[in-house]
ChimeraX commands (.cxc) that place a marker at each C-alpha (Angstrom):
marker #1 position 113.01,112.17,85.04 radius 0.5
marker #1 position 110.91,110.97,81.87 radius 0.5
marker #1 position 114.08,111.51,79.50 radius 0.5
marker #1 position 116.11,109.26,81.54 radius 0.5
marker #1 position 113.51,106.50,81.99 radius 0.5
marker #1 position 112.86,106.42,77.88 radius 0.5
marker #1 position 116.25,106.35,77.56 radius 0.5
marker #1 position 117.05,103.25,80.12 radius 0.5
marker #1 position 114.43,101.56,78.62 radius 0.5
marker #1 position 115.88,102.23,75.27 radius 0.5
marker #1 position 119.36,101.44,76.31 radius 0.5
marker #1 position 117.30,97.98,77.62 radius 0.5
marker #1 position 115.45,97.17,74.66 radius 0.5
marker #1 position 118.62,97.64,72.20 radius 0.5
marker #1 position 120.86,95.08,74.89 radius 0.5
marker #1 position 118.30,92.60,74.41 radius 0.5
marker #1 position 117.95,93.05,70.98 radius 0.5
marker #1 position 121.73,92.66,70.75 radius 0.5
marker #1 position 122.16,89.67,72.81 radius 0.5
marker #1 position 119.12,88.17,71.17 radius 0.5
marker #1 position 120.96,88.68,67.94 radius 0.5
marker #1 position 124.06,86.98,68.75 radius 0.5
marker #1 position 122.62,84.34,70.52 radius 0.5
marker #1 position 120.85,83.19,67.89 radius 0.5
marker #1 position 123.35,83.60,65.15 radius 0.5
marker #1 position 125.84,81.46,67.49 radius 0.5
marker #1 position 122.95,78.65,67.78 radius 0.5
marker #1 position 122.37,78.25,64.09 radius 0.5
marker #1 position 125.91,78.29,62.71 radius 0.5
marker #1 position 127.49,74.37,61.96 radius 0.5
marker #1 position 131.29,73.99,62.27 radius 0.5
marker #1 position 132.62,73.24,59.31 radius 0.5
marker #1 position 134.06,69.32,59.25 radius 0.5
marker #1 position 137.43,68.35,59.97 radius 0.5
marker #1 position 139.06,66.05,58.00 radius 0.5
marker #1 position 141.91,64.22,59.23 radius 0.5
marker #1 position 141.99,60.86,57.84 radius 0.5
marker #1 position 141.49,62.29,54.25 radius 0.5
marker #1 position 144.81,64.38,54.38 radius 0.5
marker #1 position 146.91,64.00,51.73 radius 0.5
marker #1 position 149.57,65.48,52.96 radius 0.5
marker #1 position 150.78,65.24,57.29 radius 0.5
marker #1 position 153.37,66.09,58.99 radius 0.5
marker #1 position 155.08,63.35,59.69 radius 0.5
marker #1 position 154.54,61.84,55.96 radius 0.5
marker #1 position 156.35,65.12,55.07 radius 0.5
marker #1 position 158.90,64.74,57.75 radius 0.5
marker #1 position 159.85,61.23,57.17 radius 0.5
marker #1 position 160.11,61.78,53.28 radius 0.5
marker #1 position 162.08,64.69,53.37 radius 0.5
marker #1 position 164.53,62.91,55.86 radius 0.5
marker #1 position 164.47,59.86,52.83 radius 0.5
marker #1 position 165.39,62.30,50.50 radius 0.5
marker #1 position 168.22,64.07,52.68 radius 0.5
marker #1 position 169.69,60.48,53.23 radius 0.5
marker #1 position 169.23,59.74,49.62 radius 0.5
marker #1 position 171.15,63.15,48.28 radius 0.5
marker #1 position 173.79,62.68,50.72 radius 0.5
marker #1 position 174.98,59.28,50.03 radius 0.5
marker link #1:1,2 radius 0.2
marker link #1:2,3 radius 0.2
marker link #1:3,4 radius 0.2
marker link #1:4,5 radius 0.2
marker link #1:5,6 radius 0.2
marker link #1:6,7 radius 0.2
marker link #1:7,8 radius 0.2
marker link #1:8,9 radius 0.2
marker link #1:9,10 radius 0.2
marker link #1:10,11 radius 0.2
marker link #1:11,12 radius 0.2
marker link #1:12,13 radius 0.2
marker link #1:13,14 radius 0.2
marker link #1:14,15 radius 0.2
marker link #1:15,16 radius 0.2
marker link #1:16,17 radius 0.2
marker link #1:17,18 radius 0.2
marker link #1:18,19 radius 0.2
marker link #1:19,20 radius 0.2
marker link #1:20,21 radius 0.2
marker link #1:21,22 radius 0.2
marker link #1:22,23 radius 0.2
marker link #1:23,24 radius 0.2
marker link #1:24,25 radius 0.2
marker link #1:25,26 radius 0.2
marker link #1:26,27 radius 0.2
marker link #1:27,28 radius 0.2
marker link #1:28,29 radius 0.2
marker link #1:29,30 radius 0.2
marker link #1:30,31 radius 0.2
marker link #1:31,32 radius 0.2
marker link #1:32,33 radius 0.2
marker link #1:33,34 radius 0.2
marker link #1:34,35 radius 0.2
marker link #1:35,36 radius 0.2
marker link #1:36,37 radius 0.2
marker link #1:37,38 radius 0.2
marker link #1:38,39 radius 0.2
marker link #1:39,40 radius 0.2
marker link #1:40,41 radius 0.2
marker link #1:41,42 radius 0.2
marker link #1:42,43 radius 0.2
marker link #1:43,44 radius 0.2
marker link #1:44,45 radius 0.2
marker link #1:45,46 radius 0.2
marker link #1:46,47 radius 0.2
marker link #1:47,48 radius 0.2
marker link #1:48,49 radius 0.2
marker link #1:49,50 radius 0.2
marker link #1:50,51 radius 0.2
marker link #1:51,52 radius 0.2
marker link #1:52,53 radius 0.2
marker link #1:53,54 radius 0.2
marker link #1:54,55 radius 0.2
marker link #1:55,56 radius 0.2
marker link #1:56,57 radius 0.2
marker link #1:57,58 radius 0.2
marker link #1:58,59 radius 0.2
view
């Protein structure tokens, strides 16, 4: 019966530690920044130029 309970309260202690861990590394990391307006390249830039050029080779 004293094996078991130091080895709950081992079992315990290392889930704690564990969530305690990855609670705090999720709290301190910053997303990194997204930046859309500064693209120099989208999709429908690309799109549209490549349908230019299409238009362009074929007539």
């Amino acid at each position: 019966m004293k094996f078991e309970t130091i080895m709950l309260n081992g079992l315990f202690a290392a889930c704690i530690a564990l969530c305690v861990l990855v609670m705090s590394a999720m709290l301190r990391i910053t997303p990194a920044s997204v930046q859309l307006s500064g693209a120099t390249h989208s999709a429908t830039s690309h799109c549209a130029t490549a349908d230019a050029r299409c238009a362009r080779d074929a007539g």
